[in-house]
C-alpha positions as CSV (number, residue, x, y, z in Angstrom):
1,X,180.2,155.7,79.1
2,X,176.9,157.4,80.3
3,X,177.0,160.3,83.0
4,X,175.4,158.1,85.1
5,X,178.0,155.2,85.4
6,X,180.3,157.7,85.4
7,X,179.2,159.5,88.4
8,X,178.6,155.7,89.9
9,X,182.4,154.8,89.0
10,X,183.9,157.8,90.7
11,X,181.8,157.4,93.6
12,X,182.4,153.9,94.3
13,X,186.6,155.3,93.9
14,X,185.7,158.3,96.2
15,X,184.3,155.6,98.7
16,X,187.4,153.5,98.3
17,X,190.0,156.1,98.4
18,X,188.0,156.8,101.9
19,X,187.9,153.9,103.5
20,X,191.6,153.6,103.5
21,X,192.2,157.3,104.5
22,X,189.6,156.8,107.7
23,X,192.0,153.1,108.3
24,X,194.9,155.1,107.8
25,X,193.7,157.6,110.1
26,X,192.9,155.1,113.2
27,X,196.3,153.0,112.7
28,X,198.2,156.0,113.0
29,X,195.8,157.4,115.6
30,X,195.6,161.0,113.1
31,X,192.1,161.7,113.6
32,X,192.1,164.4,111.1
33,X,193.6,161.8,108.8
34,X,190.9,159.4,109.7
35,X,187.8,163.2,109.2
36,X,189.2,163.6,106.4
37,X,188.6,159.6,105.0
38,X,185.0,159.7,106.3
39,X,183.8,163.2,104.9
40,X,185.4,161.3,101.6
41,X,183.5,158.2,102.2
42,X,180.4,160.4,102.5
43,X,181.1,162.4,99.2
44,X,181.5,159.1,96.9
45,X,178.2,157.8,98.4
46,X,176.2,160.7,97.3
47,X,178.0,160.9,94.0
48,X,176.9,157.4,93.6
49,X,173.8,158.5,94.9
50,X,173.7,161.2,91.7
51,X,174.5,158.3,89.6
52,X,171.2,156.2,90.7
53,X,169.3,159.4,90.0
54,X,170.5,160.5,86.6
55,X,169.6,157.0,86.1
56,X,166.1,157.0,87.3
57,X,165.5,160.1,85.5
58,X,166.9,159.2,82.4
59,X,164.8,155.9,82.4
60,X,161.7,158.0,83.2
61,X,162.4,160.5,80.0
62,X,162.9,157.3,78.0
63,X,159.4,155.7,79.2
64,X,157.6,159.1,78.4
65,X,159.0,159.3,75.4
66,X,158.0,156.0,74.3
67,X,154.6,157.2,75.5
68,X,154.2,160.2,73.1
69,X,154.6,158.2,70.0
């Protein structure tokens, strides 16, 4: 598995785990609960976010690569 799906995987799990820490949070009204799910939510979004960029950049290496020869 490449570092890139890897990071997109965890993210997407991050975003997940998250999303039912913030529900958690309102249904038992524990806003701290509920902090703690967004800042969560947040994280997995940029780690997916690092994902689309190892991506990008690995695509670009590729292309210039191809390029040289």
């Amino acid at each position: 598995m490449t570092n890139s799906l890897e990071d997109k995987i965890k993210g997407t799990c991050h975003e997940v785990k998250g999303a039912i820490k913030e529900e958690a949070g309102k249904l038992t009204n524990n806003c701290c609960l509920e902090n703690q799910g967004k800042a969560e939510k947040l994280a997995g979004k940029a780690q997916c976010l690092v994902g689309d960029a190892k991506q990008i950049v690995a695509k670009a290496a590729d292309l210039l690569a191809s390029k040289k020869d």
